[in-house]
DSSP file (Angstrom, degrees, kcal/mol; ACC not computed):
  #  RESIDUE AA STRUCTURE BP1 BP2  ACC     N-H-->O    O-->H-N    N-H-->O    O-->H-N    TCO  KAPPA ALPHA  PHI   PSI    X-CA   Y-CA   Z-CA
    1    1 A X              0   0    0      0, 0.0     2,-0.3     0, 0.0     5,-0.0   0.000 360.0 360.0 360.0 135.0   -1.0    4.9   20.2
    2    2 A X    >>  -     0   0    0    109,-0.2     4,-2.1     1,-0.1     3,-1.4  -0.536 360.0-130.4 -62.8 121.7    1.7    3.8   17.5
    3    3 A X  H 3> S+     0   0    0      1,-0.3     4,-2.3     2,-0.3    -1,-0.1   0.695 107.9  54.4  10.3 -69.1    2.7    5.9   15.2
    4    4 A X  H 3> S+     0   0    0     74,-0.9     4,-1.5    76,-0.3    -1,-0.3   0.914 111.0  45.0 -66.2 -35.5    2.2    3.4   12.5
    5    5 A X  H <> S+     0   0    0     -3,-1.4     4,-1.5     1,-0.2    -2,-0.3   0.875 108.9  57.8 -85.1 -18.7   -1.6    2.7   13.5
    6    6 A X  H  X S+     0   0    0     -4,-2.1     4,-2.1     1,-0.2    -1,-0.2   0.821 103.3  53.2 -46.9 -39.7   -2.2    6.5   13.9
    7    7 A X  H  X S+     0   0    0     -4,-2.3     4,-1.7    -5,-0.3     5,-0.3   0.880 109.7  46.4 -76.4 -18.7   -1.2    7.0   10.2
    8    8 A X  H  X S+     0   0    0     -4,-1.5     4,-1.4     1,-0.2     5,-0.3   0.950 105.7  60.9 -89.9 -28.2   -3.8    4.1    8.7
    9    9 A X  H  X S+     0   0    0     -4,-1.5     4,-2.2     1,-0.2    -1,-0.2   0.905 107.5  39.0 -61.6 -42.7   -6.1    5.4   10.5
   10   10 A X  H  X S+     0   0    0     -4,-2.1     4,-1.4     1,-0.2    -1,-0.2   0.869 116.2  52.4 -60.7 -36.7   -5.8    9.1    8.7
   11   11 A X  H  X S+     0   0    0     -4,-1.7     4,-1.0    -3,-0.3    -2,-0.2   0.582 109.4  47.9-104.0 -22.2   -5.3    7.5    5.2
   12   12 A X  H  X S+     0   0    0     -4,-1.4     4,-1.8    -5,-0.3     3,-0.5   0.864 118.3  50.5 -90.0 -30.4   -8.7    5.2    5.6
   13   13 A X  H  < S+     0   0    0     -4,-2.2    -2,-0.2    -5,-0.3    -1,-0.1   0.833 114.5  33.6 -12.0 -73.3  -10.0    8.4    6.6
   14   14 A X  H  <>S+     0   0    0     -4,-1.4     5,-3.4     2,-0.2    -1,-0.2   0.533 118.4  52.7 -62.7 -34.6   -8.9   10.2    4.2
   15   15 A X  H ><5S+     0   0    0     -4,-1.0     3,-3.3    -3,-0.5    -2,-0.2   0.990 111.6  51.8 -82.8 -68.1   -9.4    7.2    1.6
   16   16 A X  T 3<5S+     0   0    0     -4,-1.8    -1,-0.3     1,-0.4    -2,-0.2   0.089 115.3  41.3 -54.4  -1.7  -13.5    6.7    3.1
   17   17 A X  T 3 5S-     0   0    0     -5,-0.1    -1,-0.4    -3,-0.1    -2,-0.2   0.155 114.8-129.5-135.7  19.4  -14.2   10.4    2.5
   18   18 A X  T < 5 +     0   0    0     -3,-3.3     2,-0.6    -6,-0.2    -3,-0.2   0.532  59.8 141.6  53.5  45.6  -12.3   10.1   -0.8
   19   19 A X      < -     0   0    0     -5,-3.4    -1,-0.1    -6,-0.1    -3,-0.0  -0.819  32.7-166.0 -81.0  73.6  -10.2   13.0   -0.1
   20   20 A X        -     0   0    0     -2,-0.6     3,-0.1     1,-0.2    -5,-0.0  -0.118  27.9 -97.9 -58.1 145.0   -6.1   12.3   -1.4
   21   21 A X        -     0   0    0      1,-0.1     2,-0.4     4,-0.1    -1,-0.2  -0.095  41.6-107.4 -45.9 165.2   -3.0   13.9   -0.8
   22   22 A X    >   -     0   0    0      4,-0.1     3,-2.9     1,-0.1    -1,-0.1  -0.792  52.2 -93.1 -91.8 133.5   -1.8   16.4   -3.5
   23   23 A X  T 3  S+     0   0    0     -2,-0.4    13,-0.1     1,-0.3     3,-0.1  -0.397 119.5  29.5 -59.6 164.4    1.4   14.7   -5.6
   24   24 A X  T 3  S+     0   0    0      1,-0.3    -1,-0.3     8,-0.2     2,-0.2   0.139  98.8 117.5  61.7   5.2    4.4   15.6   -4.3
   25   25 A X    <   -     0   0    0     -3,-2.9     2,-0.4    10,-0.1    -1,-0.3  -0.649  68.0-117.6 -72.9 157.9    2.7   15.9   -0.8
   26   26 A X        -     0   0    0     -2,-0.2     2,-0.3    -3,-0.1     5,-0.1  -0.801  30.3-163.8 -95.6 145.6    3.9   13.5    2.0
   27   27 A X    >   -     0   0    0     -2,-0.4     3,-0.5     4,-0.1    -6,-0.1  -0.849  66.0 -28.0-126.9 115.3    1.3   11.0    3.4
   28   28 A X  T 3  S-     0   0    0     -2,-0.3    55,-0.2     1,-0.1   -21,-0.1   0.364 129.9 -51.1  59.2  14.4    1.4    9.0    6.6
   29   29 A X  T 3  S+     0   0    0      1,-0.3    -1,-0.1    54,-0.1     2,-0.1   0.573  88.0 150.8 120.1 -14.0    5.1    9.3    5.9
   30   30 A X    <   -     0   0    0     -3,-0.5    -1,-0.3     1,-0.1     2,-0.2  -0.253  54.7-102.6 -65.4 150.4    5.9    8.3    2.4
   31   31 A X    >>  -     0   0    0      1,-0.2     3,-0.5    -5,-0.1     4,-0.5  -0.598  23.2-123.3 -79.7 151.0    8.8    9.9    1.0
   32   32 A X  H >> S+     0   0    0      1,-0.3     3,-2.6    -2,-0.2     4,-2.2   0.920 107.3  68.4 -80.1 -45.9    7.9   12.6   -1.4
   33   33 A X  H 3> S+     0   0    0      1,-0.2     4,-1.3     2,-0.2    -1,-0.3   0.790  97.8  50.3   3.5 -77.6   10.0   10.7   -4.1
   34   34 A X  H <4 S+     0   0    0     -3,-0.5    97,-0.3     2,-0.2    -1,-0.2   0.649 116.5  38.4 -53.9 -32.2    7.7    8.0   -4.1
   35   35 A X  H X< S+     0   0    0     -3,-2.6     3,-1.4    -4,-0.5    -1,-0.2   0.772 111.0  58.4 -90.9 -24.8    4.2   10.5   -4.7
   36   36 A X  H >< S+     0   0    0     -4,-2.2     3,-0.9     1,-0.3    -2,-0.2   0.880 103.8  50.7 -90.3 -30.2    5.9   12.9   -7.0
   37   37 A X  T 3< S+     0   0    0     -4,-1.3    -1,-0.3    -5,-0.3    -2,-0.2   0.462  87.9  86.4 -73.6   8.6    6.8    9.8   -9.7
   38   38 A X  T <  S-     0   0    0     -3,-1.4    -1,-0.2     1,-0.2    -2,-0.1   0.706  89.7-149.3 -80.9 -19.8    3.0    8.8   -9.5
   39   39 A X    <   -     0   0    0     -3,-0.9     2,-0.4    -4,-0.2    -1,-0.2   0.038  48.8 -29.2  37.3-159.2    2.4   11.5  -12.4
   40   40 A X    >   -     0   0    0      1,-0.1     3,-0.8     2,-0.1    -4,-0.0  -0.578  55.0-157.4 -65.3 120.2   -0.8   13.4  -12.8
   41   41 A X  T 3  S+     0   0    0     -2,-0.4    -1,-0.1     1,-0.2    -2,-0.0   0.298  89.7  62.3-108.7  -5.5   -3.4   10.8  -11.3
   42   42 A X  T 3  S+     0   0    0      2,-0.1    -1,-0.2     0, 0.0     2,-0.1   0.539  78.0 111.6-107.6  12.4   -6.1   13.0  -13.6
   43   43 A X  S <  S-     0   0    0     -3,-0.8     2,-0.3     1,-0.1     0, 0.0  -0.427  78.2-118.1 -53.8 136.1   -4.7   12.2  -16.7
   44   44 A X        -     0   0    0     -2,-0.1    -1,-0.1     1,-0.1    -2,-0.1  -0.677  37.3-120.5-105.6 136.2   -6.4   10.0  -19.2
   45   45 A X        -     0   0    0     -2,-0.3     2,-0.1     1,-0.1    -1,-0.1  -0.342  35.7-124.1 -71.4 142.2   -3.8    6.4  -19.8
   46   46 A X        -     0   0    0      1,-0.1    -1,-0.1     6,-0.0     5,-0.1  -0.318  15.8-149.3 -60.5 153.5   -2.9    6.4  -23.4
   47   47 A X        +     0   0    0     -2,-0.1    -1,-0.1     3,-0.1    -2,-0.1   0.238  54.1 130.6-114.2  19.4   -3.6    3.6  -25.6
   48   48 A X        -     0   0    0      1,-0.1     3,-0.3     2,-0.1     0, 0.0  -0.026  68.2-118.1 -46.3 179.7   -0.3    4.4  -28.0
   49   49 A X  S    S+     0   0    0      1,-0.2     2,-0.9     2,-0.0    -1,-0.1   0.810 105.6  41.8 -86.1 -44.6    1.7    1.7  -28.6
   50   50 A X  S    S-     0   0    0     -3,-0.0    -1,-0.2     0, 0.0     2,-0.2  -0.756  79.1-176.5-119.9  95.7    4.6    3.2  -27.0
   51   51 A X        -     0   0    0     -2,-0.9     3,-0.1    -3,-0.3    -6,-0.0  -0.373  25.2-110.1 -77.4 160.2    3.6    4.9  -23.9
   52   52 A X        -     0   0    0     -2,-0.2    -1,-0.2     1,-0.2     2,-0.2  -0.078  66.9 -40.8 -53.3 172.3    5.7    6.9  -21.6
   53   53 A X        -     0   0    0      1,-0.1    -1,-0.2     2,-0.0     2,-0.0  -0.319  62.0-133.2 -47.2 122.1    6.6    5.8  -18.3
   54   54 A X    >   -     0   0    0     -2,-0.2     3,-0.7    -3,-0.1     4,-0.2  -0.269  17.6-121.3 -90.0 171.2    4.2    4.1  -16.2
   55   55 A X  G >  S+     0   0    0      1,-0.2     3,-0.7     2,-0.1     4,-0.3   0.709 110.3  68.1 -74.7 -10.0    3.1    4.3  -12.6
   56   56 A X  G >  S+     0   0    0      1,-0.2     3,-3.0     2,-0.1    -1,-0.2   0.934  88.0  61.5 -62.8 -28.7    4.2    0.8  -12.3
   57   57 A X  G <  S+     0   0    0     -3,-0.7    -1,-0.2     1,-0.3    -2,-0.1   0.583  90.3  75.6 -66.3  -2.8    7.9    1.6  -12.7
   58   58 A X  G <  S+     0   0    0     -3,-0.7    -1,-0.3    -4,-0.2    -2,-0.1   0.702  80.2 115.9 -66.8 -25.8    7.4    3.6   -9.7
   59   59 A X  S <  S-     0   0    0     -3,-3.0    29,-0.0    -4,-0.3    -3,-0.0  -0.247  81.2-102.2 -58.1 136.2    7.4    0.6   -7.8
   60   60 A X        -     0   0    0      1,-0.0     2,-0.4     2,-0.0    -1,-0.1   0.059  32.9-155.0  -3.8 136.2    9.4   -1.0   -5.2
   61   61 A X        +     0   0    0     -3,-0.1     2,-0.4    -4,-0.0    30,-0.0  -0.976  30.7 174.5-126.9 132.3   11.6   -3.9   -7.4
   62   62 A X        -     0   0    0     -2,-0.4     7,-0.0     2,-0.1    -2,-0.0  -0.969  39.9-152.5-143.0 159.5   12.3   -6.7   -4.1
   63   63 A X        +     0   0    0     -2,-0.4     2,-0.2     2,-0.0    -1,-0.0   0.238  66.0 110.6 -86.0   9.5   13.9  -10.1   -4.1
   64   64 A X        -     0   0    0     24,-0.1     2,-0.1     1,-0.1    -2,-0.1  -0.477  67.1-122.9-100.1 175.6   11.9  -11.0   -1.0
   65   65 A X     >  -     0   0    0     -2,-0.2     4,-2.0     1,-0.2     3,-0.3  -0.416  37.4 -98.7 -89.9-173.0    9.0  -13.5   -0.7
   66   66 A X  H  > S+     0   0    0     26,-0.3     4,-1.1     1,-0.2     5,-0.4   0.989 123.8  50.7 -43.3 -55.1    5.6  -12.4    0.7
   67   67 A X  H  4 S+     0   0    0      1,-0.2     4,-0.3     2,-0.2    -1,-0.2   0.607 104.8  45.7 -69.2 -13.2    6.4  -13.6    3.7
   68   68 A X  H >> S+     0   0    0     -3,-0.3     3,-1.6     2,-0.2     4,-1.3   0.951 118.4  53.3 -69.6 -52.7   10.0  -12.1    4.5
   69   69 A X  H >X S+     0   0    0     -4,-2.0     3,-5.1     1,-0.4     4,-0.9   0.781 110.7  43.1 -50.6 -89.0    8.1   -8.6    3.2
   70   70 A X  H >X S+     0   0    0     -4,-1.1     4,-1.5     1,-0.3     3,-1.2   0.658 119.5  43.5 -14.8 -47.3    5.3   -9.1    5.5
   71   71 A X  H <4 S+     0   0    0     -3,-1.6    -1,-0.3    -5,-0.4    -2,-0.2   0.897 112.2  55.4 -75.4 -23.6    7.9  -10.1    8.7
   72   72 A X  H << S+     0   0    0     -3,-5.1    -1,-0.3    -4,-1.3    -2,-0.2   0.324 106.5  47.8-103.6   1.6   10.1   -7.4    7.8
   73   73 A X  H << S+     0   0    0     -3,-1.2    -1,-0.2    -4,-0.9    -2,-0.2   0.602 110.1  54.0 -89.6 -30.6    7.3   -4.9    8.1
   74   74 A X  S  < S+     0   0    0     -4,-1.5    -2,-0.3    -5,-0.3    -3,-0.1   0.111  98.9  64.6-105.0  37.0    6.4   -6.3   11.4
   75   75 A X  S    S+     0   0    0      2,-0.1    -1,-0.2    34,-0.1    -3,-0.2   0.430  71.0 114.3 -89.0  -1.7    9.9   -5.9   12.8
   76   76 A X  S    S-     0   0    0     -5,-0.2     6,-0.1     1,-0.1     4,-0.1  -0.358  86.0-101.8 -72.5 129.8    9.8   -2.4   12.6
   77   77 A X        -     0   0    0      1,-0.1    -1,-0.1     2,-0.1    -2,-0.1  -0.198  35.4-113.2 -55.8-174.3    9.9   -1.3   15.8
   78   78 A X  S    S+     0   0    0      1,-0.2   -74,-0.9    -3,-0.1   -73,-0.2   0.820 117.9  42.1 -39.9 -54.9    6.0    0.1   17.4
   79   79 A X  S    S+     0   0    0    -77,-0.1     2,-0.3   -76,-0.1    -1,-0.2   0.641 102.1  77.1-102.6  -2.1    6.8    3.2   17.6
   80   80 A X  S    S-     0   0    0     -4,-0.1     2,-0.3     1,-0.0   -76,-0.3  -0.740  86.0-101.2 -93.1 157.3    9.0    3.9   13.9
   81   81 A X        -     0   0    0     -2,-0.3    -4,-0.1     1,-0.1     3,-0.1  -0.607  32.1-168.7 -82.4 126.2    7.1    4.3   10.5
   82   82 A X    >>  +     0   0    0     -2,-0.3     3,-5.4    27,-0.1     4,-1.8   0.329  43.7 130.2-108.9   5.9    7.1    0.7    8.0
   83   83 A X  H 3> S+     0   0    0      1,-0.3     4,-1.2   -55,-0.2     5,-0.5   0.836  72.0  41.1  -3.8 -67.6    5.8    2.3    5.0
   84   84 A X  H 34 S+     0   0    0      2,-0.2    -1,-0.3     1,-0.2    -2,-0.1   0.479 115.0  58.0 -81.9  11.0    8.5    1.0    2.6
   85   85 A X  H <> S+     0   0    0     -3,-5.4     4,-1.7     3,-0.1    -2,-0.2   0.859 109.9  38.4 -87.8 -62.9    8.1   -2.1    4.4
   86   86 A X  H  X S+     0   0    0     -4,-1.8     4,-1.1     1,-0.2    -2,-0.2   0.485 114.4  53.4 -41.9 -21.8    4.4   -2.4    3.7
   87   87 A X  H  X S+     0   0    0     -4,-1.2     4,-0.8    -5,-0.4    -1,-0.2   0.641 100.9  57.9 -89.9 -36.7    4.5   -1.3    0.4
   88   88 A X  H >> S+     0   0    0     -5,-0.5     4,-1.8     2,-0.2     3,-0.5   0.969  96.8  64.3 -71.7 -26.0    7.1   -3.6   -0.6
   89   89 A X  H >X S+     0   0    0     -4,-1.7     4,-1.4     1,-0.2     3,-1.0   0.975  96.0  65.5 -44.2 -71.4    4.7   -6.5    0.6
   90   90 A X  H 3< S+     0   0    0     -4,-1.1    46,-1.0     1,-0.3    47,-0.7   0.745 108.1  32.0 -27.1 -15.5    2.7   -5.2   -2.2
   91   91 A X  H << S+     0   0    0     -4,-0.8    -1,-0.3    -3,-0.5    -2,-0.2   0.775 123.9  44.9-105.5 -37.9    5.2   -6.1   -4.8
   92   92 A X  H << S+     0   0    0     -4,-1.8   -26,-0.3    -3,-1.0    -2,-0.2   0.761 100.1  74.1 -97.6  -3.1    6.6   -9.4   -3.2
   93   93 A X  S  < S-     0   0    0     -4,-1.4    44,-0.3   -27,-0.2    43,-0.2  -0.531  73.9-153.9 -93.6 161.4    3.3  -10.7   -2.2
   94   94 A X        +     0   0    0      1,-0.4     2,-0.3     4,-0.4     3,-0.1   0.455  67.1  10.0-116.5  -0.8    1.2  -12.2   -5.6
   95   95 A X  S    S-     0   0    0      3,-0.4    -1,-0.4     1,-0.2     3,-0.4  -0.933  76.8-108.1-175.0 150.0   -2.6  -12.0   -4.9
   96   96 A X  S >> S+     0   0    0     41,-0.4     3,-1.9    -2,-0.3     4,-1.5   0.920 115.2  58.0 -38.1 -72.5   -4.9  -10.3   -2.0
   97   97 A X  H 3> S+     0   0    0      1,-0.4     4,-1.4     2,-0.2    -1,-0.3   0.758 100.2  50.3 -56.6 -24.7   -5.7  -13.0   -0.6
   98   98 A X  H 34 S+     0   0    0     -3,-0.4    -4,-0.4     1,-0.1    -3,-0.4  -0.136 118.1  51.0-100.4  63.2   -2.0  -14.4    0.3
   99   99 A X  H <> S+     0   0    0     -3,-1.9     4,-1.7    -6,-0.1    -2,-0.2   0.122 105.1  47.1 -43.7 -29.5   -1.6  -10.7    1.7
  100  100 A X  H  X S+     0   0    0     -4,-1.5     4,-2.0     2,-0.2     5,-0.4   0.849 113.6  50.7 -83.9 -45.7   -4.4  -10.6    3.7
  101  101 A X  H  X S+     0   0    0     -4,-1.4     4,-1.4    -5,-0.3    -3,-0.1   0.893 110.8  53.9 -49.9 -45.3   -3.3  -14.2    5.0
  102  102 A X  H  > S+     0   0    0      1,-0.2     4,-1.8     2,-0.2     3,-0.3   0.971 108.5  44.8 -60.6 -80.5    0.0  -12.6    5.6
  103  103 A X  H >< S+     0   0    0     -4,-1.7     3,-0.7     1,-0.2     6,-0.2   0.807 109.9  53.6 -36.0 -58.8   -1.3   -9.5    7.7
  104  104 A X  H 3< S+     0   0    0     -4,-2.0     3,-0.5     1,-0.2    11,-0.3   0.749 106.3  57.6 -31.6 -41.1   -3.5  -11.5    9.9
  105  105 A X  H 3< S+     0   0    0     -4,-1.4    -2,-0.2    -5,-0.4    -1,-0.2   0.868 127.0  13.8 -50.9 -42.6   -0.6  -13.6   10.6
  106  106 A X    X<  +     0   0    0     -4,-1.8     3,-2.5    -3,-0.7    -1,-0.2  -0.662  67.2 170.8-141.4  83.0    1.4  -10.9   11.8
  107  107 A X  G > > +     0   0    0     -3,-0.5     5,-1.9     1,-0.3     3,-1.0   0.367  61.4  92.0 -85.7  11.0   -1.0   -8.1   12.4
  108  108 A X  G > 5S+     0   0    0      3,-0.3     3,-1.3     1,-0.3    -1,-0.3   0.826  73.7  81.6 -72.9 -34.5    2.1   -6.0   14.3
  109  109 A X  G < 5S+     0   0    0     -3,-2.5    -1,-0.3     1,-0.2    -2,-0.2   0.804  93.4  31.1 -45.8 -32.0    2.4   -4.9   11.0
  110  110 A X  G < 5S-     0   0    0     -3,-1.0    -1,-0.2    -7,-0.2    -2,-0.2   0.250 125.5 -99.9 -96.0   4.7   -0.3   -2.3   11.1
  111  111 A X  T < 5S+     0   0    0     -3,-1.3    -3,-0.3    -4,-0.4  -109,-0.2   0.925  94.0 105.7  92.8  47.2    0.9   -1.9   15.4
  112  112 A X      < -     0   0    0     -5,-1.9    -1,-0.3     1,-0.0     3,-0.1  -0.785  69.3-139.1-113.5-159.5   -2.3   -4.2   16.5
  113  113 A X  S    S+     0   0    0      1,-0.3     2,-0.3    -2,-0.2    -6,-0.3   0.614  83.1  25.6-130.2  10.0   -2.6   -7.6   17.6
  114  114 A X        -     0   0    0     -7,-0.2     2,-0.4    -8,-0.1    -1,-0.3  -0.996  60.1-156.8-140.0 154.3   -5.5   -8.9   15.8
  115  115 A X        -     0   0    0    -11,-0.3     2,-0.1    -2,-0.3     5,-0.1  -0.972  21.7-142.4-124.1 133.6   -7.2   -7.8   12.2
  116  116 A X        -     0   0    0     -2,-0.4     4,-0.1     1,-0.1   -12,-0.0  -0.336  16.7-120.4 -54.2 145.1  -10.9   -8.8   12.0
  117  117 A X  S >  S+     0   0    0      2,-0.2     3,-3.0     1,-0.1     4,-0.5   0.979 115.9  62.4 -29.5 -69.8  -12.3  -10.1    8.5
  118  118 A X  T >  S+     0   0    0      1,-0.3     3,-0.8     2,-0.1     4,-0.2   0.889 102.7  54.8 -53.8 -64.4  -14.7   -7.2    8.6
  119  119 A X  T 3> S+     0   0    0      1,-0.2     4,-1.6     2,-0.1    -1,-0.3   0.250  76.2  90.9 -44.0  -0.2  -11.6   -4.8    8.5
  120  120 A X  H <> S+     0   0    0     -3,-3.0     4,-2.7     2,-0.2     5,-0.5   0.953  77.4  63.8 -74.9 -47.6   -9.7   -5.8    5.6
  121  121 A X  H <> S+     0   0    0     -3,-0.8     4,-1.3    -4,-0.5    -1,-0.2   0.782 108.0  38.8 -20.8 -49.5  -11.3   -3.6    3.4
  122  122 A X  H  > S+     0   0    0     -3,-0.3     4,-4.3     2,-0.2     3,-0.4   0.942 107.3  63.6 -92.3 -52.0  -10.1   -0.6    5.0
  123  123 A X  H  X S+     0   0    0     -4,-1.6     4,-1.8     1,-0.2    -2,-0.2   0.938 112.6  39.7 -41.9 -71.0   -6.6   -2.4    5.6
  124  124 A X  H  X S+     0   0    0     -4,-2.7     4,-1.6     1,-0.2    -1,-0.2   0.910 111.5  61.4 -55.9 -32.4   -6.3   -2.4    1.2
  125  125 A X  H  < S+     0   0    0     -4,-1.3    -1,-0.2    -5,-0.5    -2,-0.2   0.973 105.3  45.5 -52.6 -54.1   -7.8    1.0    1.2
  126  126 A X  H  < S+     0   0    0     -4,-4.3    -1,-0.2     1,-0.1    -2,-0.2   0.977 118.6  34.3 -42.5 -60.3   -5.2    2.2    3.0
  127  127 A X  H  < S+     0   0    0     -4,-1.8     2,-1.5    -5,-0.3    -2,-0.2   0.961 101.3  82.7 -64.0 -63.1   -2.2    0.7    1.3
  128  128 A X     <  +     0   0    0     -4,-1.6     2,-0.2    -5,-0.2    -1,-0.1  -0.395  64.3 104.5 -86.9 115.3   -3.5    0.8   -2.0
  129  129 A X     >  +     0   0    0     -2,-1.5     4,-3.7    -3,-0.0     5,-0.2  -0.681  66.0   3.7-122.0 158.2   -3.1    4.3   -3.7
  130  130 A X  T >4 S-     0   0    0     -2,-0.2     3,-2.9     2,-0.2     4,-0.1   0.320 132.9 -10.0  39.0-156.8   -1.2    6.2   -6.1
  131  131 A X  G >4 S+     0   0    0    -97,-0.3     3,-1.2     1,-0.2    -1,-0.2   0.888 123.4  80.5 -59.2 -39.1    1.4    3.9   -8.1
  132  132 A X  G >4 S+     0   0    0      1,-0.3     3,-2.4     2,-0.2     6,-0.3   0.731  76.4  77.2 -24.3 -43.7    0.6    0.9   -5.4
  133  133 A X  G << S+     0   0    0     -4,-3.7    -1,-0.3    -3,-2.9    -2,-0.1   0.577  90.5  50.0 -59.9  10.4   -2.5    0.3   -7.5
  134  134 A X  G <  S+     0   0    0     -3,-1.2    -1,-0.2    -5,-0.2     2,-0.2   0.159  81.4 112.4-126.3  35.4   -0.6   -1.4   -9.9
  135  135 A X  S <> S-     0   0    0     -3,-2.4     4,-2.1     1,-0.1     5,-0.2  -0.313  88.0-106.8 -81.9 172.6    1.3   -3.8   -7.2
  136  136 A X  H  > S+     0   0    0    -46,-1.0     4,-1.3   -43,-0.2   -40,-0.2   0.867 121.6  56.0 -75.4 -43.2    0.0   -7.8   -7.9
  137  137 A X  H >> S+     0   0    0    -47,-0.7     4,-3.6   -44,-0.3     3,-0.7   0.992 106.7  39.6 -62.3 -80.0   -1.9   -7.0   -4.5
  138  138 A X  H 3> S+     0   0    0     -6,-0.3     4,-3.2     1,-0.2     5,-0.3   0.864 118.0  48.1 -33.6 -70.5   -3.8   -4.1   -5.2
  139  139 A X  H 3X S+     0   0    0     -4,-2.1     4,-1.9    -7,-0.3    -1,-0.2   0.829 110.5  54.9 -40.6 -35.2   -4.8   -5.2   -9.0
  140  140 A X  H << S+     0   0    0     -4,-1.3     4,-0.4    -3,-0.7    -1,-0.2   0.910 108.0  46.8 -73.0 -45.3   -5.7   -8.2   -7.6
  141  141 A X  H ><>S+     0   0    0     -4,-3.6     3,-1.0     1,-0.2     5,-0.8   0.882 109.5  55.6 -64.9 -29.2   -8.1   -6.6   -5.1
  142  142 A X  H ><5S+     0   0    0     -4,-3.2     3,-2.7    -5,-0.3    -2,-0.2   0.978 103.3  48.7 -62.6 -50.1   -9.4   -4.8   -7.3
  143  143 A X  T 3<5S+     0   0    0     -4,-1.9    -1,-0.2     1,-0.3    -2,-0.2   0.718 115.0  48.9 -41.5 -25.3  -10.4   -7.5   -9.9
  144  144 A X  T < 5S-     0   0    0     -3,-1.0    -1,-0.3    -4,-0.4    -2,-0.2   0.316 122.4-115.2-120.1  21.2  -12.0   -9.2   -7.1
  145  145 A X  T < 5S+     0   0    0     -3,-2.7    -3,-0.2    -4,-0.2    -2,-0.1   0.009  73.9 128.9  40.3   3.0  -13.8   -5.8   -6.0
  146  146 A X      <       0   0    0     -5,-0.8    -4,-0.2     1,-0.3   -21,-0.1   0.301 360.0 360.0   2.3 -49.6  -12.4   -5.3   -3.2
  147  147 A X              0   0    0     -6,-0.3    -1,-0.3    -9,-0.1    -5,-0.2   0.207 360.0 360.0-102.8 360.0  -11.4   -1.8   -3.7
């Protein structure tokens, strides 16, 4: 089994029995970087006018379109980890729905060769986490309830 589809399968797991990593733990393979800038995930957001840093600024910045992200997640070989590939769809793609289109297209991104409808749910469960809930994908599923 690939590497990559072994790890979403622990993280919807994980996600479906609403269990999380501990910050600054790694999960499915993210760099600890990435978890440890999330801050404290039980902290209540301030409404100052001038907040600290947010968990968006944690984010991936890329210059690609949805669709490079998305191809450039499923070139990674089978058997290597696309985390930062996948995540960076999450910034360059603009709404759930042209993500989900995206992933269906080229479902090698998660190492299968088709994703059902019924399975998208768990596909955004996966992905979106930590600072990733504030990609344009993730907010957007959420709005639409999704997550």
């Amino acid at each position: 089994m690939h590497k990559r589809v072994l790890a979403a399968i622990l993280l919807a797991m994980l996600t479906i029995t609403g269990c999380s990593p501990e910050a600054g733990a790694e999960a499915s393979g993210e760099p600890t970087s990435l978890s440890s800038t999330s801050g404290d995930s039980n902290s209540t957001p301030s409404s100052e006018s001038n907040p600290g840093p947010t968990q968006e600024s944690a984010l991936p910045t890329t210059d690609l379109t949805c669709e490079q992200a998305i191809a450039a997640a499923a070139a990674v070989a089978p058997d290597a980890v696309n985390n930062d590939e996948v995540f960076e769809s999450l910034v360059a793609c603009s709404t759930a729905a042209e993500w989900i289109a995206g992933i269906q297209g080229s479902p090698a991104v998660f190492g299968v060769t088709s994703i059902p409808d019924a399975d998208l749910p768990i596909y955004l469960q996966t992905v979106c986490y930590d600072q990733y809930l504030q990609s344009p994908v993730c907010m957007d599923a959420k709005a639409q309830g999704l997550l």
